[in-house]
C-alpha positions in Angstrom: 29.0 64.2 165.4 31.4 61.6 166.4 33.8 61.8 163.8 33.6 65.5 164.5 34.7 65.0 167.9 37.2 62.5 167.3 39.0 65.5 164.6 38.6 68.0 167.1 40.5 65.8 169.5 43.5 65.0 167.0 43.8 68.8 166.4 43.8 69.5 169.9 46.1 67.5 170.7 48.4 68.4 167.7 48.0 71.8 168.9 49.2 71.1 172.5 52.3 69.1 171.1 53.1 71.9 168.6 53.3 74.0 171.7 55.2 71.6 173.6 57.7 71.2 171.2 58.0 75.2 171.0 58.7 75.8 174.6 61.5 72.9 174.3 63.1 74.2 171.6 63.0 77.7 173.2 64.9 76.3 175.6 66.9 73.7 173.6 68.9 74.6 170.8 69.5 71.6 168.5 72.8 70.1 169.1 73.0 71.5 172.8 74.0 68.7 175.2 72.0 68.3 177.9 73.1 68.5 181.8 72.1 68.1 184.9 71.5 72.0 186.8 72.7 72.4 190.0 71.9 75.2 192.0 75.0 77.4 192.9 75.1 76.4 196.3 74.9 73.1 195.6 78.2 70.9 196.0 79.4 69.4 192.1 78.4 66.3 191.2 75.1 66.3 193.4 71.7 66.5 192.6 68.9 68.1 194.8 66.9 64.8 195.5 64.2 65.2 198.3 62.5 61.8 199.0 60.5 59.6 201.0 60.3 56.5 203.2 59.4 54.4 200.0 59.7 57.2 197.0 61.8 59.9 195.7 61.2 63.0 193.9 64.3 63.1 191.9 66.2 65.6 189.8 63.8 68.3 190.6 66.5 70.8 188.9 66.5 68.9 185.8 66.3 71.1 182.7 63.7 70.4 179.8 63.7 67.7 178.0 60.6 66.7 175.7 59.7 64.0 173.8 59.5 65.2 170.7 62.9 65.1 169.7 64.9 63.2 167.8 66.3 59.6 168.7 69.3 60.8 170.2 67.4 62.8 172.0 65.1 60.8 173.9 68.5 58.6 174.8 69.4 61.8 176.7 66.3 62.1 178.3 66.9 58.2 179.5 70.6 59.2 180.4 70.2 62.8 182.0 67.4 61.7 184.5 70.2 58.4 185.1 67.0 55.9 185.1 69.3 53.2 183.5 71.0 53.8 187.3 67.6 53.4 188.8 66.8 50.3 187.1 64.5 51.1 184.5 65.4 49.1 181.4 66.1 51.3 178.3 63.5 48.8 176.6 60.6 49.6 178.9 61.7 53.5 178.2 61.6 53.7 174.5 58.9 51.1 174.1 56.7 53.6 176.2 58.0 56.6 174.7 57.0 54.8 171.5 53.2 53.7 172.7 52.7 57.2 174.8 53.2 59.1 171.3 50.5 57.0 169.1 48.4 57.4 171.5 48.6 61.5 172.3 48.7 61.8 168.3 45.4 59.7 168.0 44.1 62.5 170.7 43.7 59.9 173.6 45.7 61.3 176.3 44.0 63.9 177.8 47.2 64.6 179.8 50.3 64.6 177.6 52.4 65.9 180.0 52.8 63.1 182.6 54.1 59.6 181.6 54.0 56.7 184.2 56.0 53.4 183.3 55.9 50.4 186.0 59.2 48.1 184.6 58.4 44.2 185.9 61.6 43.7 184.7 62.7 44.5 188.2 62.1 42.3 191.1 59.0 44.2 193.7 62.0 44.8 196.2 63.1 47.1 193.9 61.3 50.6 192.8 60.0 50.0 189.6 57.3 52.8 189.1 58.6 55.7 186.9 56.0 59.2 187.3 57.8 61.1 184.2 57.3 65.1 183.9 57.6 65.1 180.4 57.1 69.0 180.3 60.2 69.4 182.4 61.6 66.4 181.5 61.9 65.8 185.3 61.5 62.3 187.2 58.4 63.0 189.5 58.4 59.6 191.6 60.6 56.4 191.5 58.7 54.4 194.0 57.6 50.6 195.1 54.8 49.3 193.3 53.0 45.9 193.7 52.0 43.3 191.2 49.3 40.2 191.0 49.7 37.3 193.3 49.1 35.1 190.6 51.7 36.5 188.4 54.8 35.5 190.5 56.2 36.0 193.9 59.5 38.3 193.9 59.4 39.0 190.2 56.3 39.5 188.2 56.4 36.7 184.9 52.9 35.7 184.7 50.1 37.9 183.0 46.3 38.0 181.8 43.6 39.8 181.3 41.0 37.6 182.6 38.7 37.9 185.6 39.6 36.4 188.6 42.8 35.7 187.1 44.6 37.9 190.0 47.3 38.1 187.6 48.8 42.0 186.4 48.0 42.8 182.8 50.5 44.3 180.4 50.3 47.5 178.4 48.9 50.7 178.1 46.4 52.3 180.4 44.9 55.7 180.9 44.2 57.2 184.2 40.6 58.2 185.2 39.8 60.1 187.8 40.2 59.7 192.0 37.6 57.9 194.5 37.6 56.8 197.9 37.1 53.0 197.9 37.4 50.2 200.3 41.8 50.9 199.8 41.1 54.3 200.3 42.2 57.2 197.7 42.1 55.1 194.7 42.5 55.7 191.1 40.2 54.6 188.7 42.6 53.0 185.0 40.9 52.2 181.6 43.1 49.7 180.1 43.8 50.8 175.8 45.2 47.3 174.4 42.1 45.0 173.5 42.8 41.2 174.9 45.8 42.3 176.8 44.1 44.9 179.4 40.6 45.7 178.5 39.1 43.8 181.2 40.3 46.4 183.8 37.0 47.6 184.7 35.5 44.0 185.3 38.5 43.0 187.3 38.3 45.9 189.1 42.1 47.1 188.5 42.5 50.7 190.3 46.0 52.2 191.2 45.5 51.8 195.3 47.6 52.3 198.6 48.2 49.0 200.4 50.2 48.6 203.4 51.7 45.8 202.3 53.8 48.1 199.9 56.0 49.1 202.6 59.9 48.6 203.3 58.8 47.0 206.4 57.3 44.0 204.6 60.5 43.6 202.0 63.0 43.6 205.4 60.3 41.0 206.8 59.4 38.9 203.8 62.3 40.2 201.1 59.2 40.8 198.9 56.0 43.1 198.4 53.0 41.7 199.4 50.5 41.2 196.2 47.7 42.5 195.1 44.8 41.0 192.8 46.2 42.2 189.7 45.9 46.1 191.1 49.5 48.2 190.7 48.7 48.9 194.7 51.7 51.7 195.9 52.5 53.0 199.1 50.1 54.2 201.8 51.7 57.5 202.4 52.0 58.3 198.5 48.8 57.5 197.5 47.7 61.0 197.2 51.2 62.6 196.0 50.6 60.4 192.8 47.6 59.9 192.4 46.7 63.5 192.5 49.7 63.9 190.1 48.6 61.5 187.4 44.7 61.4 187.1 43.1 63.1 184.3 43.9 60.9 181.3 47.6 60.3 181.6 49.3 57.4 180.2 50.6 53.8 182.4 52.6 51.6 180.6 53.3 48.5 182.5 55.8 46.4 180.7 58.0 42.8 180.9 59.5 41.1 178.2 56.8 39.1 177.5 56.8 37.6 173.9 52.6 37.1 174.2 52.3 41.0 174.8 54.8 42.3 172.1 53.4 40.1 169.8 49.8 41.1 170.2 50.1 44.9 171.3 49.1 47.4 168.2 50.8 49.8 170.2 54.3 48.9 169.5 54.0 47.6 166.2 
């Protein structure tokens, strides 16, 4: 019965990328550049970004762009959406393009059409959490996002997947579904990559809002405050995300650390 169900889930979700790709290429003819749309009222050169005190919403007018294609492809999905510009490394990108795929082609992601990436590459001054549309090939959120105390102060370099470490771990997560906890609206994350982040339900890692994942705090302190190894994010997003990535979704979190992309099965 279980390998039944596990087949049934592969061919669902070959189905739903067979579709996917479908409705791209209905809209994407193969060696079409992609641009940037802006509305016709809409000076040249702009983009129609509406944002927040700590997030944006950006290229909302962005056309289609899915992750199915080819190489050269998913480089314009990097470069149309400017994330290079944002500060998301072209590493993190592909490397969770790369993960993100195995995993919807094994029939794990329940919700193939969102992709979140949190880039430690970037100092927690910075915003380094990605919320990819990958239907629309749209940028959803590029907001702040807080790491362990134990894994650094301005820039997250330390990371484990032990308990009571308060350390971030590395890797592939899916999303679970929304509670109220003692952070308020909370999201619940079930960590994929055995020995890197598996221990996420013993830690008790959730995707929170925390006050200390403000602006405010980086013009007091010129850092985020830190968390116990939760990706905590701002108070007056919680819901806004949250809300848009529950439901089995995939989180990479990702540094250059040589212990991780040695050890993930993911992106070997």
């Amino acid at each position: 019965m279980s390998e039944m169900m596990r087949k049934t889930g592969k061919y669902c979700a070959l189905l739903c990328l067979f579709g996917l790709a479908l409705a791209f290429l209905a809209f994407i003819s193969p060696g079409t550049p992609l641009h940037n749309t802006v509305p016709d009222n809409t000076p040249s050169g702009s983009t129609t970004n509406s944002s927040t005190a700590n997030g944006t919403i950006a290229n909302s007018s962005t056309p289609t762009t899915f992750f199915l294609a080819d190489s050269s492809r998913l480089n314009l999905i990097y470069d149309n959406l400017n994330l290079d510009s944002m500060g998301l490394s072209a590493e993190a990108f592909h490397k969770a393009i790369g993960g993100f795929l195995s995993m919807v082609l094994t029939g794990e992601v329940r919700n193939p059409g969102i992709l979140s990436i949190i880039d430690f590459t970037l100092p927690s001054n910075q915003k380094r959490l990605f919320v990819l549309d990958m239907l629309n090939g749209t940028l959803l959120f590029n907001t702040l996002v807080a790491h362990g105390k134990n894994s650094g102060k301005l820039i997250a370099n330390r990371f484990s997947n032990r308990y009571n470490s308060y350390m971030s771990s590395l890797g592939f997560y899916l999303t679970g579904e929304p509670f109220i906890g003692q952070h308020g609206y909370s999201l619940r994350l079930d960590g994929k990559e055995k020995g890197l982040n598996d221990n996420v339900f013993r830690r008790s890692i959730i995707m929170h809002p925390a006050g200390y994942v403000s602006e405010e705090h980086i013009r007091q302190w010129g850092y985020l405050g830190r968390s116990e190894g939760c990706p905590a994010i701002p108070e007056e997003l919680d819901r806004p995300i949250i809300d848009s990535i529950r439901g089995g979704s995939c989180l990479f979190i990702y540094a250059p650390d040589k212990k991780y992309l040695k050890r993930s099965k993911l992106l070997s």
